[in-house]
Rosetta silent file (secondary structure, phi, psi, omega in degrees, C-alpha in Angstrom):
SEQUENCE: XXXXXXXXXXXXXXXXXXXXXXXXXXXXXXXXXXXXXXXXXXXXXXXXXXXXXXXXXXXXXXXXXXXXXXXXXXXXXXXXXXXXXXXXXXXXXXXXXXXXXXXXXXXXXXXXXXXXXXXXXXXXXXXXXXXXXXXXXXXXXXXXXXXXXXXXXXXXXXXXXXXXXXXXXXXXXXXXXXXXXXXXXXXXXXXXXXXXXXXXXXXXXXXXXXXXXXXXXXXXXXXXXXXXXXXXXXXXXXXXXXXXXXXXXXXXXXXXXXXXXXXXXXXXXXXXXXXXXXXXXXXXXXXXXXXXXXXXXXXX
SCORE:     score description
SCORE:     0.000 S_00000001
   1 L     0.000  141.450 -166.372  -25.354  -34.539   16.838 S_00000001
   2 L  -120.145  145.440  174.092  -23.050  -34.085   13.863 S_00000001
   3 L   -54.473  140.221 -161.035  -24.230  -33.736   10.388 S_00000001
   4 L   -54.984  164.187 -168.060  -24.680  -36.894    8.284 S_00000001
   5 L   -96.926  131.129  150.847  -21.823  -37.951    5.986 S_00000001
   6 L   -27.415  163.086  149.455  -22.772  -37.297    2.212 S_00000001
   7 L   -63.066  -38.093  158.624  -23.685  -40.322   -0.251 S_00000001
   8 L  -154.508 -154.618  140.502  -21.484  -40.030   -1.694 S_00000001
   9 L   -50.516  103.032  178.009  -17.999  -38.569   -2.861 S_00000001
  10 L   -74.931  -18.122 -168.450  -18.754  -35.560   -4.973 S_00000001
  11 L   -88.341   36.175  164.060  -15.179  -35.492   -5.846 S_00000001
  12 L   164.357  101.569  120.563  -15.400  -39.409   -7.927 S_00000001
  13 L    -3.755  148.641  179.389  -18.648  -39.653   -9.826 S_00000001
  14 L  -103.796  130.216 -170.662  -20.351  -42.620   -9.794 S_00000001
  15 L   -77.036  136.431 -165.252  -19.232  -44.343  -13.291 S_00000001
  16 L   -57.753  129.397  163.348  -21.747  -44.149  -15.955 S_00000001
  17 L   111.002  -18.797  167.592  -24.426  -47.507  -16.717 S_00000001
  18 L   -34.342  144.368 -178.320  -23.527  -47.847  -12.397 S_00000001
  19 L  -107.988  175.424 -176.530  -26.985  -48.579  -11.420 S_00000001
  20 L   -77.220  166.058 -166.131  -27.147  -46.188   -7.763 S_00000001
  21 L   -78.221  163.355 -147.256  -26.239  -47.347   -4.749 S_00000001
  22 H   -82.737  -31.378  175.712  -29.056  -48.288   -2.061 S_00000001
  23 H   -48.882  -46.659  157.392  -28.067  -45.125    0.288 S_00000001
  24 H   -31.978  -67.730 -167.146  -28.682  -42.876   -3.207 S_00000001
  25 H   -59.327  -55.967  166.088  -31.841  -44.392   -3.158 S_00000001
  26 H   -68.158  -12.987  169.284  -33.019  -43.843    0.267 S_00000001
  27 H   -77.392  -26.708 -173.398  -31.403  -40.495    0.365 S_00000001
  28 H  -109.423   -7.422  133.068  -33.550  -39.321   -2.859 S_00000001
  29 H   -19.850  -55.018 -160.316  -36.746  -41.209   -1.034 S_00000001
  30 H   -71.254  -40.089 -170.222  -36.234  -39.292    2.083 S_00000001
  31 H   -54.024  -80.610 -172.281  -35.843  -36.050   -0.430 S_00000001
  32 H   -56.612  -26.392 -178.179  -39.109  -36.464   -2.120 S_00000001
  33 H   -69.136  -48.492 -155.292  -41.002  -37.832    0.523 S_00000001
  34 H   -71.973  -33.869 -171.156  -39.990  -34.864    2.916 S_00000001
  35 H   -75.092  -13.422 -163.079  -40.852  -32.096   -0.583 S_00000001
  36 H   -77.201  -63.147 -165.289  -44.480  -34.088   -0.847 S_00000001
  37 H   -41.976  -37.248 -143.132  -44.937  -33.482    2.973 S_00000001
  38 H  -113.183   -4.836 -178.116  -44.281  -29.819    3.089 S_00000001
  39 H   -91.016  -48.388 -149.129  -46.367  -29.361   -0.959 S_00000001
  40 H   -88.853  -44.700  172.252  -49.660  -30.960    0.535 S_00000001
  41 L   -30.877  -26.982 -170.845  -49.164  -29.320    3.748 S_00000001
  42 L  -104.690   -9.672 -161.996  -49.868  -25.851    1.874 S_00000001
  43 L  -109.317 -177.653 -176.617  -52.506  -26.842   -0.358 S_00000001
  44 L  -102.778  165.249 -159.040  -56.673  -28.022    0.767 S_00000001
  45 E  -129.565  123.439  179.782  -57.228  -31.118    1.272 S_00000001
  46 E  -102.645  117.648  173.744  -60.401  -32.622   -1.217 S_00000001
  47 L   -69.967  177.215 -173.008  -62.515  -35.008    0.841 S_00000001
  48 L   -76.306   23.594 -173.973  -64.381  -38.130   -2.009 S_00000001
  49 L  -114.199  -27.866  160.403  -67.418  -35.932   -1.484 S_00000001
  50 L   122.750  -18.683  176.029  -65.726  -32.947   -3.450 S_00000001
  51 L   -43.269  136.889  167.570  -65.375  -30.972    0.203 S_00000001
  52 E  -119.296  142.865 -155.163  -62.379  -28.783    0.293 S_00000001
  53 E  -143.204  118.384 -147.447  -61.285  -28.897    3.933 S_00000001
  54 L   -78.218  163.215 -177.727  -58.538  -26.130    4.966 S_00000001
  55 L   -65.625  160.226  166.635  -54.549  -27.542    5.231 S_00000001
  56 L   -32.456  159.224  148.185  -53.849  -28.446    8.850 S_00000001
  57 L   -64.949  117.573  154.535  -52.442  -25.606   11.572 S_00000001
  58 E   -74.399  155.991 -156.918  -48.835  -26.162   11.674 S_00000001
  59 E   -94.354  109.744 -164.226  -47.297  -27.812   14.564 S_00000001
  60 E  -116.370  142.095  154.469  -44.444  -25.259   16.053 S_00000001
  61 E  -121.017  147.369 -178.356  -42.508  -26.479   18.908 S_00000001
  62 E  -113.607   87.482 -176.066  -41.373  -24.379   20.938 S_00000001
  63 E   -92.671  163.123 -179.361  -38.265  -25.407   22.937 S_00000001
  64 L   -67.542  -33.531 -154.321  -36.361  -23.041   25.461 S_00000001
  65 L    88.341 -161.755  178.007  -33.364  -23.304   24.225 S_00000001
  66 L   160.352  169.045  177.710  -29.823  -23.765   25.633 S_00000001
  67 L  -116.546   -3.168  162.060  -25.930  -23.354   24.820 S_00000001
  68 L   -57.174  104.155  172.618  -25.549  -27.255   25.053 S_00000001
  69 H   -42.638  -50.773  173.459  -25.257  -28.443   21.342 S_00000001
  70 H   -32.373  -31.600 -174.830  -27.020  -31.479   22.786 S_00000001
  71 H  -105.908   10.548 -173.371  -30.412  -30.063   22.921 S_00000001
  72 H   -73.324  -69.039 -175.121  -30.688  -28.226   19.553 S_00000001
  73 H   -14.330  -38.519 -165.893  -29.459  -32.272   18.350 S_00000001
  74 H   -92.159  -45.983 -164.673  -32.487  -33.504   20.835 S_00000001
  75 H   -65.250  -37.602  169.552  -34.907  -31.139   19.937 S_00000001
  76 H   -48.881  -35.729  177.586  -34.277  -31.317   16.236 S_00000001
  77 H   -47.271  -51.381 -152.020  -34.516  -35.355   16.827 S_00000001
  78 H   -73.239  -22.588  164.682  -37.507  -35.096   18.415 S_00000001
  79 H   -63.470  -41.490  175.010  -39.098  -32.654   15.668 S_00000001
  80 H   -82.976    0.250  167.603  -38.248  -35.802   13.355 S_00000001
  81 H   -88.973  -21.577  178.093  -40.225  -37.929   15.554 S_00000001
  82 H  -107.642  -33.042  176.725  -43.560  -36.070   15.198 S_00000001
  83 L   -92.520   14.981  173.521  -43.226  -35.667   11.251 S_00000001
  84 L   -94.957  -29.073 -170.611  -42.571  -39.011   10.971 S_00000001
  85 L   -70.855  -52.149  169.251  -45.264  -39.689   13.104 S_00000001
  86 L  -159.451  114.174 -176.048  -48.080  -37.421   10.618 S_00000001
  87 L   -74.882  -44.025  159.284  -46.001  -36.748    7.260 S_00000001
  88 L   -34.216  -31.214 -141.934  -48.714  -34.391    6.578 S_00000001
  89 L   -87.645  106.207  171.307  -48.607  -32.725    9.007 S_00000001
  90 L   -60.976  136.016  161.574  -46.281  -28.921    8.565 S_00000001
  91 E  -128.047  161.178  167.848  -43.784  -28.644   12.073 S_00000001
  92 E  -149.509 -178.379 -177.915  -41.425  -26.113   12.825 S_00000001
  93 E  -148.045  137.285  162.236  -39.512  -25.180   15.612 S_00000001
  94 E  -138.162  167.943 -160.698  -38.736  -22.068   17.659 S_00000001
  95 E  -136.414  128.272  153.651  -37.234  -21.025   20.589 S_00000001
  96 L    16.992  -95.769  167.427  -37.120  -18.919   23.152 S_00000001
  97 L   169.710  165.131 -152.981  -34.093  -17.848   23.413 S_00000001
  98 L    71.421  -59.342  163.841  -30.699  -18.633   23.055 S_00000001
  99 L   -89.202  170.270  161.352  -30.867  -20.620   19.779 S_00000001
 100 L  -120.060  158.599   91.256  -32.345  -19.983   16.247 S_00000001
 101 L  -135.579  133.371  138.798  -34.839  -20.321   14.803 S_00000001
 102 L   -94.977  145.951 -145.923  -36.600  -18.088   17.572 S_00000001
 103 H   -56.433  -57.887  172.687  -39.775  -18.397   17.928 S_00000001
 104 H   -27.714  -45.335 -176.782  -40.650  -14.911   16.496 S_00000001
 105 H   -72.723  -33.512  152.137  -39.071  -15.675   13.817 S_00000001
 106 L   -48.756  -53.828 -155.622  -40.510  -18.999   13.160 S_00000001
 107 L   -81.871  -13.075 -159.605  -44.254  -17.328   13.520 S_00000001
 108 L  -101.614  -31.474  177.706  -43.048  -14.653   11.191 S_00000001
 109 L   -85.844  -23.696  170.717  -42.290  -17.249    8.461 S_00000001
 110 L   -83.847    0.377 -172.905  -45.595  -19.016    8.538 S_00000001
 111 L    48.521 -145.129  171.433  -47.310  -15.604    7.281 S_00000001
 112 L   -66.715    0.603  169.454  -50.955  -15.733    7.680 S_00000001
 113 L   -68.458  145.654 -164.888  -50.918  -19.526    8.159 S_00000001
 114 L   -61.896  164.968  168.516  -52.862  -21.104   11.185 S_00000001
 115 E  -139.027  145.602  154.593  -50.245  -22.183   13.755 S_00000001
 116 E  -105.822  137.825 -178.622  -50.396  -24.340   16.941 S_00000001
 117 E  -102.237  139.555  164.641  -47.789  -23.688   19.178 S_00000001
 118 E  -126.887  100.037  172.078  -46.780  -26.598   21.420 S_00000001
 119 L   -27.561  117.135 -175.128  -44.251  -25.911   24.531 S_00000001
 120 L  -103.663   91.630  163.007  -41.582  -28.319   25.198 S_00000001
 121 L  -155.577  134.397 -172.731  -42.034  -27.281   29.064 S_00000001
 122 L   -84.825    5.680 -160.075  -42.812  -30.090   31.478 S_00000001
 123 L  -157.549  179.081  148.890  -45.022  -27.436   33.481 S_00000001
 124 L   -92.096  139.549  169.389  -47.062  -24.164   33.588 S_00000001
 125 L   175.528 -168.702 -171.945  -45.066  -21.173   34.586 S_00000001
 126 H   -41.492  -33.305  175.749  -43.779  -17.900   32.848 S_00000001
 127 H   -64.808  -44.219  160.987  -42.958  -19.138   29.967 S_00000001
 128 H   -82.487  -58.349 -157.631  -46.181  -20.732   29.416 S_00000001
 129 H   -87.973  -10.602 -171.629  -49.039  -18.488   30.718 S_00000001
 130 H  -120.010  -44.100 -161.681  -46.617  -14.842   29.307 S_00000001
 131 H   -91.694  -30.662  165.971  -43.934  -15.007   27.111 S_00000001
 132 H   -75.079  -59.899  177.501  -45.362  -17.505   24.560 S_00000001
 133 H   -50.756  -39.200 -178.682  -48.989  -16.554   24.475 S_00000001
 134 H   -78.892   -6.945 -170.445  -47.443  -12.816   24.301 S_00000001
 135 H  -127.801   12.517  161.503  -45.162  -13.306   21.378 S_00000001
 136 H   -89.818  -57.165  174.544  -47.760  -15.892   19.201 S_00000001
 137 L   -39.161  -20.541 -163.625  -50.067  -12.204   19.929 S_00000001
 138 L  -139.275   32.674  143.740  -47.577  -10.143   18.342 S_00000001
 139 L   -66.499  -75.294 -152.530  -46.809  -12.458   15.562 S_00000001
 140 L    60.491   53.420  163.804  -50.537  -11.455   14.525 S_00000001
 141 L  -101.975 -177.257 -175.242  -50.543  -14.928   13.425 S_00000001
 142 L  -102.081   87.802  173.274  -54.124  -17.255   13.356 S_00000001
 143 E  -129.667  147.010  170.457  -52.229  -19.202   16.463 S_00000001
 144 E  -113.598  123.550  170.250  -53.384  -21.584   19.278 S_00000001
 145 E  -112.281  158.866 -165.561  -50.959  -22.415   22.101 S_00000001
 146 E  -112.861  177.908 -167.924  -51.493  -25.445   23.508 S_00000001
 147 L   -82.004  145.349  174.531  -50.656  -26.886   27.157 S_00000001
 148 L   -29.448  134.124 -175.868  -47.619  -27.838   28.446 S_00000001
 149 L   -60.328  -34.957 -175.286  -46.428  -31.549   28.064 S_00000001
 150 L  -104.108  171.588    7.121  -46.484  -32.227   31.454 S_00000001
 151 L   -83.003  126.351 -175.482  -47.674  -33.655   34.074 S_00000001
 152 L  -139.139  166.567  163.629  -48.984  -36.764   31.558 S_00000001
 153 L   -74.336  -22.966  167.837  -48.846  -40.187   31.840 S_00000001
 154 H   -61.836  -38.648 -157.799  -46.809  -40.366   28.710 S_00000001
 155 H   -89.343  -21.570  173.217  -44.059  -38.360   30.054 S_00000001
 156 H   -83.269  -34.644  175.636  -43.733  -41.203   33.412 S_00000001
 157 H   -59.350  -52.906 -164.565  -43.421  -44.064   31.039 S_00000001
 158 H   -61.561  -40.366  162.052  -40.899  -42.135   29.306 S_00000001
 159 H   -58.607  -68.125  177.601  -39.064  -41.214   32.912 S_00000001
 160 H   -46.241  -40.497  161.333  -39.383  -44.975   33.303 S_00000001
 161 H   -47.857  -59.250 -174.061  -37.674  -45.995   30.314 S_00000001
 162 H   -68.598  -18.791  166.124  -34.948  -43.908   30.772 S_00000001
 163 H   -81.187  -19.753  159.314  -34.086  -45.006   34.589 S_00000001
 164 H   -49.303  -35.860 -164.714  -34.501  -48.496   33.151 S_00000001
 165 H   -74.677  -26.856 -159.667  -31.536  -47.330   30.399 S_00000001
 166 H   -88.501  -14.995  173.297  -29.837  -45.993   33.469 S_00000001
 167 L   124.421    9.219  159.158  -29.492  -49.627   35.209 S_00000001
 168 L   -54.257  116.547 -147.325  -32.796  -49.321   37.243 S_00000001
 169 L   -75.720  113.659 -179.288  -33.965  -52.568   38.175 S_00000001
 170 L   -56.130  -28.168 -178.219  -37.744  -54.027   36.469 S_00000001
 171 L  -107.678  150.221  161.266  -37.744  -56.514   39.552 S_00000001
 172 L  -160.989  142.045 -179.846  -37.110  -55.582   43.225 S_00000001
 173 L   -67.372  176.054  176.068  -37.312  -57.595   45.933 S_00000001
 174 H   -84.491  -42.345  177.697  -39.865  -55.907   48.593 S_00000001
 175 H   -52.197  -28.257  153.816  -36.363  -55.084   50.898 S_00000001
 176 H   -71.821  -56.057 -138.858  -34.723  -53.397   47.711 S_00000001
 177 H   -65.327  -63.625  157.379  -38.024  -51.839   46.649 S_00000001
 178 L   -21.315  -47.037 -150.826  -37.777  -50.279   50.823 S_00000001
 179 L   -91.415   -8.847 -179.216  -34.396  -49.458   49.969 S_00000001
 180 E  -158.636  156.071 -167.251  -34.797  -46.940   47.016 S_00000001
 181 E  -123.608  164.748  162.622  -35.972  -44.162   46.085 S_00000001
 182 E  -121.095  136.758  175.801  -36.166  -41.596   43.248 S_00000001
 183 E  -107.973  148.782  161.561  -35.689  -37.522   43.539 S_00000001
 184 E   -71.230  117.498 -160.997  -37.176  -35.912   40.370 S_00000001
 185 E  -123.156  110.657  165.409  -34.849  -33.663   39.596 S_00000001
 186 E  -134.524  169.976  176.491  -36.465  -30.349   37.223 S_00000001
 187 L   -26.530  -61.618  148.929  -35.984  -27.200   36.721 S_00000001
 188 L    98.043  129.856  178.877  -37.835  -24.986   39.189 S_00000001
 189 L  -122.632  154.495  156.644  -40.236  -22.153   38.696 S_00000001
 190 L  -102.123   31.786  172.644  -41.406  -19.578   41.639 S_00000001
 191 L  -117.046  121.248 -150.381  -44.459  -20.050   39.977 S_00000001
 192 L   -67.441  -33.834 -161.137  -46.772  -22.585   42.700 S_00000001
 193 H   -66.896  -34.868 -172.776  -48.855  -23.548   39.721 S_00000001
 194 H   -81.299  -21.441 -173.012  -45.225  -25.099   38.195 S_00000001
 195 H  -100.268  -37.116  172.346  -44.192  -26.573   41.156 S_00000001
 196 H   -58.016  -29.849  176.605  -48.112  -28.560   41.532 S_00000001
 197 H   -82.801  -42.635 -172.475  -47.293  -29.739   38.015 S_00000001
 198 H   -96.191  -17.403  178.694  -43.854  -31.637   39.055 S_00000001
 199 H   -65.245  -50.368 -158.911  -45.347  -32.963   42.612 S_00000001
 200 H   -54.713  -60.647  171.603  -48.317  -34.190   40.402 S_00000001
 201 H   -33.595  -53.302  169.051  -45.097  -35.900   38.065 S_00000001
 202 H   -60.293  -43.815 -163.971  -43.840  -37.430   41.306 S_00000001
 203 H   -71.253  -46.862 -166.238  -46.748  -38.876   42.758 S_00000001
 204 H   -59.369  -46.186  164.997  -47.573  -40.437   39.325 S_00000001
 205 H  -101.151   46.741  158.623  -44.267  -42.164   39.026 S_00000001
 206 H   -97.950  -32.561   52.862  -44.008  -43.163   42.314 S_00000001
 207 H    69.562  -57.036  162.572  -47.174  -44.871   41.115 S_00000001
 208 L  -109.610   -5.304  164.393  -45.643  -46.588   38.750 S_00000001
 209 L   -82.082  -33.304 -154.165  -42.306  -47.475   40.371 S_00000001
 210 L    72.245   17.071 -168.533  -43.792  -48.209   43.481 S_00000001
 211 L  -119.065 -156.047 -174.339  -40.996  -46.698   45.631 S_00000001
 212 L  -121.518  152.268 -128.258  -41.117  -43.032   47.073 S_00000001
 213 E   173.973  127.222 -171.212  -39.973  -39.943   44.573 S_00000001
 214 E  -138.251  104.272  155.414  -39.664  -36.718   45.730 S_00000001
 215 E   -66.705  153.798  173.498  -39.318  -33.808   43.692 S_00000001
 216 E  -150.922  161.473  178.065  -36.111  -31.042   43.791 S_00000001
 217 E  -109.654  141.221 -141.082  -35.078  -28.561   41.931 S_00000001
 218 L   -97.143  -49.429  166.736  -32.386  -27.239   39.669 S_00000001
 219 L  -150.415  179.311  165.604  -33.154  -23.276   40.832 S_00000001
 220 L    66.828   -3.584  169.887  -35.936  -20.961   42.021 S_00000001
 221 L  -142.752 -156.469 -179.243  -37.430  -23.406   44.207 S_00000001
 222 L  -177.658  143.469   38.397  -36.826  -25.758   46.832 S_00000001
 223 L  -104.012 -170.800  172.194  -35.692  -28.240   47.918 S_00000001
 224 L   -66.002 -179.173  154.824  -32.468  -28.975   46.023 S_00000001
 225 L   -94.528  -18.728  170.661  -31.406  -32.287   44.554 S_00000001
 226 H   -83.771  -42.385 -178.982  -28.685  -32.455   46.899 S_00000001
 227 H   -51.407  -34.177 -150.911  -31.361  -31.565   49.928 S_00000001
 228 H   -92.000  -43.893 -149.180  -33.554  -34.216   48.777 S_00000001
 229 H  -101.807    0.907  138.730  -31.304  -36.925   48.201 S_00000001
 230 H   -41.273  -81.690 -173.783  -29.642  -35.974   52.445 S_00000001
 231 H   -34.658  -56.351  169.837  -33.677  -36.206   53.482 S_00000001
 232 H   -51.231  -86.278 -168.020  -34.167  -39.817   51.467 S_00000001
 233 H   -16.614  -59.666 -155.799  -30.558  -41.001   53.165 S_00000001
 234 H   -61.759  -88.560 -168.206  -31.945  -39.792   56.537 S_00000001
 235 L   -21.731  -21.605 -174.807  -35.139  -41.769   56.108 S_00000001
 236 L   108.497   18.410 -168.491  -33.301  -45.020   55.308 S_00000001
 237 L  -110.196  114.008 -178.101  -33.111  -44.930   51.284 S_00000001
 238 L  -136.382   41.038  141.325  -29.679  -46.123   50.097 S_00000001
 239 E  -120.333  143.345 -163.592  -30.522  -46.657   46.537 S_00000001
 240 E  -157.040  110.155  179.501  -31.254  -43.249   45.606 S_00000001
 241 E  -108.745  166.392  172.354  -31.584  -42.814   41.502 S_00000001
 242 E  -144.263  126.798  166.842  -32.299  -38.985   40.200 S_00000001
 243 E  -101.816  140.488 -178.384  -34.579  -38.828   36.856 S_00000001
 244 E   -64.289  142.686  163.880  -34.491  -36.279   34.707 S_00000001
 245 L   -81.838  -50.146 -144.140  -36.660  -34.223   34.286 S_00000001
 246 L  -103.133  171.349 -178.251  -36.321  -31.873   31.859 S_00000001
 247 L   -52.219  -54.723 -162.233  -36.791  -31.938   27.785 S_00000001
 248 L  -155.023  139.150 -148.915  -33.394  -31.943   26.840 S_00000001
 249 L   -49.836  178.115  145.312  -29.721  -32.259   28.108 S_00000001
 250 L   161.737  161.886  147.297  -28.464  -28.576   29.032 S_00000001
 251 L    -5.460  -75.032  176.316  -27.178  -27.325   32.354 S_00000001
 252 L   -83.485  -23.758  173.537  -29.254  -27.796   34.774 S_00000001
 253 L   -67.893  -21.348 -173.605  -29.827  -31.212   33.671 S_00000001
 254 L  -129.174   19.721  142.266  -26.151  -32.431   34.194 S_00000001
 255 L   -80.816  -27.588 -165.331  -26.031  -30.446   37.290 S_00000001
 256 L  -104.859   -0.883 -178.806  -28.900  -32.761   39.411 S_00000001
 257 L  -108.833   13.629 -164.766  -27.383  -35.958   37.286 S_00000001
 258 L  -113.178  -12.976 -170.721  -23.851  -35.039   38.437 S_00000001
 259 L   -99.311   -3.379  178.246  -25.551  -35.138   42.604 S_00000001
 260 L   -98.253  124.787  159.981  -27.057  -38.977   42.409 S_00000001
 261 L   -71.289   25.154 -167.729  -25.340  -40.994   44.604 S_00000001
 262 L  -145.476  -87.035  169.876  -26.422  -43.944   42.892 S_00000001
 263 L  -134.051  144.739  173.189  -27.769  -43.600   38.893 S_00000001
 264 E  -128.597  140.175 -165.039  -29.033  -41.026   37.004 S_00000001
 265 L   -98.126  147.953  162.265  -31.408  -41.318   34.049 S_00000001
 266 L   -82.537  142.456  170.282  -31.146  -39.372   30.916 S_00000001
 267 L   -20.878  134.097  179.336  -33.314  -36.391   30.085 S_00000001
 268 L   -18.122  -44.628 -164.600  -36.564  -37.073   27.960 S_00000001
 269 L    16.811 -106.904 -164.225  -35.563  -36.236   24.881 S_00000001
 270 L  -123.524   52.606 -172.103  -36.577  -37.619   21.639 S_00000001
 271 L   -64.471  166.966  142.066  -38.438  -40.705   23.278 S_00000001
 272 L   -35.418  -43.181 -171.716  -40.958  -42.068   21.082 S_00000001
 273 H   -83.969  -10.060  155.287  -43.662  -41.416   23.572 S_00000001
 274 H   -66.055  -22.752  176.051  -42.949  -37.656   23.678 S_00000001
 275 H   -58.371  -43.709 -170.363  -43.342  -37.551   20.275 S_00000001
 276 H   -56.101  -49.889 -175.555  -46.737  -39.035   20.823 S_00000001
 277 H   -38.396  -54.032 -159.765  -47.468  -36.249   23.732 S_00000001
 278 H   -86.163    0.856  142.522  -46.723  -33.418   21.604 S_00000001
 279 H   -58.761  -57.084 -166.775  -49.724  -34.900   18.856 S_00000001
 280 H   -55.105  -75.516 -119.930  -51.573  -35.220   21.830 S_00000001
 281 H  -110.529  -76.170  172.995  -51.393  -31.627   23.269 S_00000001
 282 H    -8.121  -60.510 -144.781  -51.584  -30.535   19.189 S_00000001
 283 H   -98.443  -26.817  165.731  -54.328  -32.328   18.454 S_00000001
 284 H   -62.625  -62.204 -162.661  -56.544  -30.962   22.251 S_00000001
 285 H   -69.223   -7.938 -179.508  -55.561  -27.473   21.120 S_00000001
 286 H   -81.568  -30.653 -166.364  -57.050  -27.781   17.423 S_00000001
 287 H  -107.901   19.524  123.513  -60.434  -29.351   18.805 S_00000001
 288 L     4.557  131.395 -171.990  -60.403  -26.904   21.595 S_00000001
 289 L   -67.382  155.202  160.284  -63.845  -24.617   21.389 S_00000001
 290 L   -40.776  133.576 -179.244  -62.729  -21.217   19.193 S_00000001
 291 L   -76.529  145.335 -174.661  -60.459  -19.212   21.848 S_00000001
 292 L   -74.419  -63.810  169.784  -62.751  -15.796   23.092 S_00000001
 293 L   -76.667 -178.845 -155.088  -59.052  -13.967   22.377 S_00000001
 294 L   -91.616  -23.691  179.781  -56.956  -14.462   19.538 S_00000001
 295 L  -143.120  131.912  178.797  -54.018  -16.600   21.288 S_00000001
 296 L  -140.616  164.167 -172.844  -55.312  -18.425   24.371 S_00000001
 297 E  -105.700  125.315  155.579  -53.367  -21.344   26.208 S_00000001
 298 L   -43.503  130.754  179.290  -55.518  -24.812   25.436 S_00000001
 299 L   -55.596  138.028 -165.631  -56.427  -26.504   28.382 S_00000001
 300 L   -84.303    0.000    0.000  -53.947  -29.494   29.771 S_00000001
């Protein structure tokens, strides 16, 4: 994603008694609206009863990261999709690794303010039960992390949209419907709890396709996306689409979309209904009972 074009020309002024142009206007709109959000976000909030009621936790996403310019572009989208979503609301973003902001660094910027962290990981694995829970602890921020977006029903509509975008048919005859299949194509953990999280993803939108979906994997587990989509062919499946999986373009994603012999859907990204998810998984970990430790992972 490339940065927006100014409003205008700084180098020839807009000629004086000009009234501004409508872009001016929505550009100093956008300005003020976005300096309101981020003022009341720091301040108490007075209910009509005279209550002062503390500002929200801010909403940190936490993406993995990547050397694709595509997914800072998606994640950043998708960060404008949740504060658009509750204007109120502080977000931030950190990472991993690979890009900045990293997450430390993020958690480090919020001071003493509460934080929720919410994972842009489709799964439980390392990343989720160690390296995030261990580096919101050594923040020694007032932080909650909350559970992984997936497996949700939100996240199969959204894998349904996108094989629809990809040419995937809303009708099927019952002899097409026989005739194809989907492999899920994610990432891959060696952690079994991570791999029970994308079967659970399969079953659900096979469930809603009504065909048969088979997960594979990009590494660390097995079977491949090339294994998978041999095993449908054997079986008799000679429409064979492979949905994305994963958060955001990167590597591995345009490795298993480079192996369907038929269509491949784009990565999640900055659907609407992910937007929704990561409220959702916010909004669990806030009413969540008080954590026994100080950074606990919120229950899916």
């Amino acid at each position: 994603m490339t940065a927006s074009n100014p409003s205008h020309d700084e180098s020839h002024p807009r000629p004086a008694g000009r009234p501004p142009h409508d872009a001016d206007l929505g550009s100093a709109a956008q300005l003020l609206t976005r300096i309101g959000s981020r003022l009341g976000s720091r301040l108490s909030v007075v209910s009509q009863n005279g209550t002062l009621h503390p500002a929200p936790p801010a909403l940190v996403l936490v993406a993995h990261g990547s050397r694709d310019p595509e997914a800072l572009s998606t994640v950043r989208a998708l960060m404008e999709r949740v504060r658009d979503l509750r204007p109120r609301l502080p977000v931030r973003l950190g990472h991993i690794e690979l890009n900045e902001p990293l997450l430390p660094d993020t958690l480090a910027s919020l001071g003493e303010d509460r934080a929720v962290l919410v994972p842009l990981l489709l799964s439980r694995g390392h990343h989720v039960k160690r390296d995030i829970p261990e580096t919101a602890g050594a923040a020694r921020a007032d932080t909650r992390v909350a559970a992984p977006l997936g497996p949700h029903p939100l996240l199969v509509e959204t894998l349904y949209a996108r094989l629809v975008e990809a040419g995937w048919p809303s009708r099927m005859s019952d002899a097409r419907r026989r005739a194809s299949a989907v492999v899920l194509a994610a990432a891959g953990s060696r952690d079994p709890d991570s791999a029970a999280d994308t079967r659970r993803a399969a079953q659900l939108l096979a469930e809603r396709l009504g065909v048969t979906v088979v997960p594979a994997y990009a590494s660390a587990a097995t079977p491949t996306v090339s294994a998978a989509i041999r095993t449908l062919t054997a079986r008799g499946h000679h429409r064979i689409a492979v949905a994305s999986y994963f958060a955001a373009p990167g590597r591995f994603a345009a490795e298993c979309a480079a192996a369907a012999p038929w269509i491949a859907a784009d990565p999640l990204g900055a659907h609407p209904a992910v937007a929704r998810l990561v409220l959702h998984r916010y909004d669990q970990a806030v009413a969540a009972p008080e954590p026994s430790a100080a950074h606990t992972l919120a229950s899916a």
